[in-house]
N, CA, C and O atoms as a printed pandas DataFrame, in Angstrom:
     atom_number atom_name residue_name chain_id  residue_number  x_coord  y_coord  z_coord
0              1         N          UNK        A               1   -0.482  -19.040   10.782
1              2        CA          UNK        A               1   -1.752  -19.025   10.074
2              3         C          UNK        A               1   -1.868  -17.783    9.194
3              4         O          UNK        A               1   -2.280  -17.922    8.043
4              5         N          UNK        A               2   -1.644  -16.980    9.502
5              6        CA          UNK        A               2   -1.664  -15.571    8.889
6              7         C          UNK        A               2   -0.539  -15.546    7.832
7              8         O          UNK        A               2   -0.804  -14.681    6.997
8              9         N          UNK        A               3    0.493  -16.112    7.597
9             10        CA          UNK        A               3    1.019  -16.047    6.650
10            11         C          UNK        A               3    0.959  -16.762    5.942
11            12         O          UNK        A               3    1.757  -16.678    5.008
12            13         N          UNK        A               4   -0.204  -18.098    5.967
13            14        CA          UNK        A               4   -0.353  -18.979    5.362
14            15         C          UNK        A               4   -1.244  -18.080    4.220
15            16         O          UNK        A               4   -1.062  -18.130    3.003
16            17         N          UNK        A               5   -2.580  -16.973    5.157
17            18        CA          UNK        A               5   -3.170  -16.417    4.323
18            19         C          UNK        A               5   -2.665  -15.990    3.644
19            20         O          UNK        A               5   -3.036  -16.509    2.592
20            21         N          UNK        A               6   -1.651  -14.988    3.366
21            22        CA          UNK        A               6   -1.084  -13.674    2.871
22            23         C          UNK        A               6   -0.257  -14.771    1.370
23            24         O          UNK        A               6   -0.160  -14.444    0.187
24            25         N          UNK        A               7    0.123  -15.837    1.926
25            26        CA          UNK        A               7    1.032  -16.401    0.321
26            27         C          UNK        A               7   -0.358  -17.102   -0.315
27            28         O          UNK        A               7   -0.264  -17.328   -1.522
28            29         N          UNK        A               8   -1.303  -17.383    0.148
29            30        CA          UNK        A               8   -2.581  -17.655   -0.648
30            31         C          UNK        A               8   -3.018  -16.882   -1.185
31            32         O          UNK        A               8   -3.233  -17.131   -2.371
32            33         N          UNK        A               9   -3.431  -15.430   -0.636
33            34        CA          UNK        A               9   -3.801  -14.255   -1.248
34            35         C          UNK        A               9   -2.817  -14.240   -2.527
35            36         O          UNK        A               9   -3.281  -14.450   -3.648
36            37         N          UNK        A              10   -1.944  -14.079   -2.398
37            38        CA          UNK        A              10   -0.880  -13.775   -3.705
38            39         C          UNK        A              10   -0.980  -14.650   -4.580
39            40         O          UNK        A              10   -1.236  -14.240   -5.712
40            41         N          UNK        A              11   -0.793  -16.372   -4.342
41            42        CA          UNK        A              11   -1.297  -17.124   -5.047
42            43         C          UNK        A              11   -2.512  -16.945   -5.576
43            44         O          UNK        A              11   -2.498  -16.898   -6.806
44            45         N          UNK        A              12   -3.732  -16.809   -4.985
45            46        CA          UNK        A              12   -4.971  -16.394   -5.592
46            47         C          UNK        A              12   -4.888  -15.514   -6.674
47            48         O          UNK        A              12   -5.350  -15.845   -7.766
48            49         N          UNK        A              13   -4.338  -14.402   -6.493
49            50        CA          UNK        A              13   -3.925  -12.909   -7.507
50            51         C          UNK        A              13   -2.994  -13.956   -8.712
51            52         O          UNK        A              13   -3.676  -14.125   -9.723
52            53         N          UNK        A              14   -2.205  -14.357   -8.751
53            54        CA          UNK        A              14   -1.790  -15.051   -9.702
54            55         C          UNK        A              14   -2.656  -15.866  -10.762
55            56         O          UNK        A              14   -2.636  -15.732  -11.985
56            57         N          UNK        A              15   -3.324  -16.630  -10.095
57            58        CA          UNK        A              15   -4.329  -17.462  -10.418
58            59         C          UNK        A              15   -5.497  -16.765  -11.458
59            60         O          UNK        A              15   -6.006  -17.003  -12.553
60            61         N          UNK        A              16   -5.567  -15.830  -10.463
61            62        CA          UNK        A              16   -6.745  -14.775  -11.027
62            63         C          UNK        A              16   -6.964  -14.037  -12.454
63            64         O          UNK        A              16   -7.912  -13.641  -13.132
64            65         N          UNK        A              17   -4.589  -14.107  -12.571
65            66        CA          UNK        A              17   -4.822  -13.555  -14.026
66            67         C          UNK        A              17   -4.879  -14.927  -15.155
67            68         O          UNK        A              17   -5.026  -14.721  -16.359
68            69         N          UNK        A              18   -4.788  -15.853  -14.777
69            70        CA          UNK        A              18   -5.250  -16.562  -15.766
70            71         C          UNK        A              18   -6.585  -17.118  -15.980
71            72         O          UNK        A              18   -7.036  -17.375  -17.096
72            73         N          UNK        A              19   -7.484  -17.376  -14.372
73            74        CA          UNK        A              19   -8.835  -17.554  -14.658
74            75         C          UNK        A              19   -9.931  -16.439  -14.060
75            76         O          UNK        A              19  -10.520  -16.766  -13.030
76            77         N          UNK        A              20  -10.179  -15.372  -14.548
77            78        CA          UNK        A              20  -10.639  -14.343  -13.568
78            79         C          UNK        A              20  -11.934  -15.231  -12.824
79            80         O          UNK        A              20  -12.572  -16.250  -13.087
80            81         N          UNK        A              21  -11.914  -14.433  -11.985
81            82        CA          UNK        A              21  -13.353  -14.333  -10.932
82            83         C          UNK        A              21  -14.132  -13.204  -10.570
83            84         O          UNK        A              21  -13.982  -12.091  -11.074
84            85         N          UNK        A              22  -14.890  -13.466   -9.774
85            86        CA          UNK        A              22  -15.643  -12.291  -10.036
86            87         C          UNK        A              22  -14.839  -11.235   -8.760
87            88         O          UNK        A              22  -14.262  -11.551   -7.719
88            89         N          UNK        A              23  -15.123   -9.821   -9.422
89            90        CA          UNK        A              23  -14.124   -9.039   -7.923
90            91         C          UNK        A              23  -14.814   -8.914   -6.810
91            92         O          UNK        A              23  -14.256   -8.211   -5.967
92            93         N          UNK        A              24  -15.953   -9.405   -6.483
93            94        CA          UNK        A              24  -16.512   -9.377   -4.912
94            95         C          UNK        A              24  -15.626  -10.300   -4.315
95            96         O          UNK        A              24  -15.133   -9.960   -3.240
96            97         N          UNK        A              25  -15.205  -11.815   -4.969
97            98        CA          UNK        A              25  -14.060  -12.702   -4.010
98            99         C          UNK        A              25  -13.223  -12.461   -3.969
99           100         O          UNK        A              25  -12.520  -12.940   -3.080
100          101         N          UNK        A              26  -12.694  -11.558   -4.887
101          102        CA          UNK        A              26  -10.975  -11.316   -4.842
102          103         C          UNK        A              26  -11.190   -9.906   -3.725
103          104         O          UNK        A              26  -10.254   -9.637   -2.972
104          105         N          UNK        A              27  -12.574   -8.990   -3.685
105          106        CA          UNK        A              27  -12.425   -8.145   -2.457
106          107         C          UNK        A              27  -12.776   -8.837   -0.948
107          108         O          UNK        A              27  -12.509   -8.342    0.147
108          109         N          UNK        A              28  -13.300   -9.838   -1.155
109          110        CA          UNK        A              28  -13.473  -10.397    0.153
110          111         C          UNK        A              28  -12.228  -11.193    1.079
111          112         O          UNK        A              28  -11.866  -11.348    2.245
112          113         N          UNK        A              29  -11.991  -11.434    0.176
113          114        CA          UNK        A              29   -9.964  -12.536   -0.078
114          115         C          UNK        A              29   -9.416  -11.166    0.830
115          116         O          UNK        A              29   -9.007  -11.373    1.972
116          117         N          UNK        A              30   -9.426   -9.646    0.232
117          118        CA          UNK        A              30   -8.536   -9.033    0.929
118          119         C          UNK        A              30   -8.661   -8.273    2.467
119          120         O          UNK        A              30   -7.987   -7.670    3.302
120          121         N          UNK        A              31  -10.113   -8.798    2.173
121          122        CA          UNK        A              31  -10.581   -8.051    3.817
122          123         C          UNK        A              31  -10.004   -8.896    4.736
123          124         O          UNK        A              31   -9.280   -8.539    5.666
124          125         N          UNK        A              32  -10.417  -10.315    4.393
125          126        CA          UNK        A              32  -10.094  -11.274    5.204
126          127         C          UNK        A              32   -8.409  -11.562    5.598
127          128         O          UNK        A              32   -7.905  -12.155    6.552
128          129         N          UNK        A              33   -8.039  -11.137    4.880
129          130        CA          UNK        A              33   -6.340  -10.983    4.867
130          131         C          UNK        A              33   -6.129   -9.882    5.782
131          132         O          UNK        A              33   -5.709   -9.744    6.932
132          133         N          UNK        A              34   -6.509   -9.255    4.986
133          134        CA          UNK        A              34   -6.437   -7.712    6.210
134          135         C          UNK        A              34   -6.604   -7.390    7.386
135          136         O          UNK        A              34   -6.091   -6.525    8.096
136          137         N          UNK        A              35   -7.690   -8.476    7.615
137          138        CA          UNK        A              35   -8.150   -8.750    8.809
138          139         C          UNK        A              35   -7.547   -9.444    9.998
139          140         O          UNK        A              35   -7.552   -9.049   11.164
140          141         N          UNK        A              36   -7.061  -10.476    9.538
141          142        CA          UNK        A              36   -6.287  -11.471    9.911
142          143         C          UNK        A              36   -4.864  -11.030   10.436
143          144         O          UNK        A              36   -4.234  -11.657   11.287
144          145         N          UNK        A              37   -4.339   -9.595    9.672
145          146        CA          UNK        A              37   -2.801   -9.283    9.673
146          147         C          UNK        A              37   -3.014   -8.324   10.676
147          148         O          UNK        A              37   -2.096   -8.212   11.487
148          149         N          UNK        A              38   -4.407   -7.307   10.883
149          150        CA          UNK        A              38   -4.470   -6.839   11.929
150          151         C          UNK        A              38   -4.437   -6.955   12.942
151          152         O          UNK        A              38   -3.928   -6.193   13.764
152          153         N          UNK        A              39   -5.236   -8.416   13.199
153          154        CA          UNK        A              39   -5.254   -8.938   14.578
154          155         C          UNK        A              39   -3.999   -9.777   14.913
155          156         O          UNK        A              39   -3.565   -9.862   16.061
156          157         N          UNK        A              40   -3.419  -10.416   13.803
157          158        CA          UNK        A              40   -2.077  -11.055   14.482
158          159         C          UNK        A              40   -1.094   -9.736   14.873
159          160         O          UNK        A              40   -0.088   -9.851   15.574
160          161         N          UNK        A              41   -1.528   -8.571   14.344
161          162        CA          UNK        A              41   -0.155   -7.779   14.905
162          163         C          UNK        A              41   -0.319   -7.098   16.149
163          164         O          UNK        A              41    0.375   -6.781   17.115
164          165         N          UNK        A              42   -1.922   -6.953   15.622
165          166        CA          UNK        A              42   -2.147   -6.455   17.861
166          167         C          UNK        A              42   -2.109   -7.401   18.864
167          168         O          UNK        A              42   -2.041   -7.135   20.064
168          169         N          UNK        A              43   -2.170   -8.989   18.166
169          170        CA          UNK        A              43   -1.672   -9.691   19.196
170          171         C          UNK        A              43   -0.311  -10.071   19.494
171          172         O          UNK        A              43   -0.016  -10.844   20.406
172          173         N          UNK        A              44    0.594   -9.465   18.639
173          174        CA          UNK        A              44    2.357   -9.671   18.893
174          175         C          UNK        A              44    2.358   -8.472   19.566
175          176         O          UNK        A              44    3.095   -8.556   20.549
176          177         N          UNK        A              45    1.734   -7.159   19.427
177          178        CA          UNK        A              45    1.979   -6.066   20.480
178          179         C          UNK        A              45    1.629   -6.634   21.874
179          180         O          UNK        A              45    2.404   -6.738   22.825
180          181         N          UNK        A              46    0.399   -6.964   21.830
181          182        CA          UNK        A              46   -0.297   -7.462   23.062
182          183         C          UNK        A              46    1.309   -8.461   23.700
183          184         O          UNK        A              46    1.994   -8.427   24.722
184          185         N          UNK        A              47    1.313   -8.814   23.129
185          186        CA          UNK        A              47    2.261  -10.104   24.137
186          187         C          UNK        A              47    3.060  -10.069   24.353
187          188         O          UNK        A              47    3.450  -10.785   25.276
188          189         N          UNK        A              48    4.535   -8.638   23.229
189          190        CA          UNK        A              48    4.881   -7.990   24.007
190          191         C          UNK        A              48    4.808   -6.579   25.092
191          192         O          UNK        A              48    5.633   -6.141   25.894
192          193         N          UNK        A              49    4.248   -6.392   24.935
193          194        CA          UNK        A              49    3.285   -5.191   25.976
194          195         C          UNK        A              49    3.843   -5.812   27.419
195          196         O          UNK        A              49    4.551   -5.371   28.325
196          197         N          UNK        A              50    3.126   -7.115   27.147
197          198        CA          UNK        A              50    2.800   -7.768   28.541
198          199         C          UNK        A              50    4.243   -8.331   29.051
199          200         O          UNK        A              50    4.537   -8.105   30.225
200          201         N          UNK        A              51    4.870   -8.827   28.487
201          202        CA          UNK        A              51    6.125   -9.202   28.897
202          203         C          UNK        A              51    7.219   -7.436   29.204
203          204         O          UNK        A              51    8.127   -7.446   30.035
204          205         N          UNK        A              52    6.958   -6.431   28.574
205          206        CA          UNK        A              52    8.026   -5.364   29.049
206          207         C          UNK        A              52    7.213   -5.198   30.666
207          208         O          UNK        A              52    7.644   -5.224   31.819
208          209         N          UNK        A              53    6.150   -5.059   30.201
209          210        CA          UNK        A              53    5.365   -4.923   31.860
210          211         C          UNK        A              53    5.914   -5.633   32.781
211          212         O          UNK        A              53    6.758   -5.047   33.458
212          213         N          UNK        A              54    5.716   -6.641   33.004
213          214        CA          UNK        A              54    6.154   -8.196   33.548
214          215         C          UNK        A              54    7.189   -7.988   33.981
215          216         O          UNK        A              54    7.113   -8.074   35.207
216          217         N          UNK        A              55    9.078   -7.530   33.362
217          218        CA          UNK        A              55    9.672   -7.707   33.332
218          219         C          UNK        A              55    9.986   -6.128   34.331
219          220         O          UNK        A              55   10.563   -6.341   35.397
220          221         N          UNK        A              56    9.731   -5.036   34.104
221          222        CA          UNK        A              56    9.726   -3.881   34.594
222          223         C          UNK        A              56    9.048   -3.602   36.119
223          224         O          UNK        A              56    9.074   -2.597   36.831
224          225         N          UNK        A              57    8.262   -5.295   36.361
225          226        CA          UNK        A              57    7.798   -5.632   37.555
226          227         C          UNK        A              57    8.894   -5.980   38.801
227          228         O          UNK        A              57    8.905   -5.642   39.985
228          229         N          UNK        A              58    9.907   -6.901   37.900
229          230        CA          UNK        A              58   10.708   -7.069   38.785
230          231         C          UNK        A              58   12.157   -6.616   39.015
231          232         O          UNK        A              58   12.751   -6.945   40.041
């Protein structure tokens, strides 16, 4: 899902130079991206976190 955002974002930016928009969507586009890349990466830490744990259990 998250990288679905991130090649949309870029697509969007492409797009953008041929039909502008206004820059509140193209800043909202990047929060939401941003957002999105944050939480998928604390959740790949998270999950491995939990598996070195797990594994250091036994």
């Amino acid at each position: 899902f998250n990288t679905a955002l991130q090649i949309t974002l870029v697509l969007f930016l492409v797009v953008t130079q041929i039909y502008p928009v206004s820059l509140q969507w193209t800043n909202m586009f990047f929060i939401v991206v941003a957002t999105s890349t944050v939480l998928s990466g604390a959740d790949y830490m998270w999950i491995w976190i939990k598996q070195v744990i797990l594994q250091e259990r036994r």
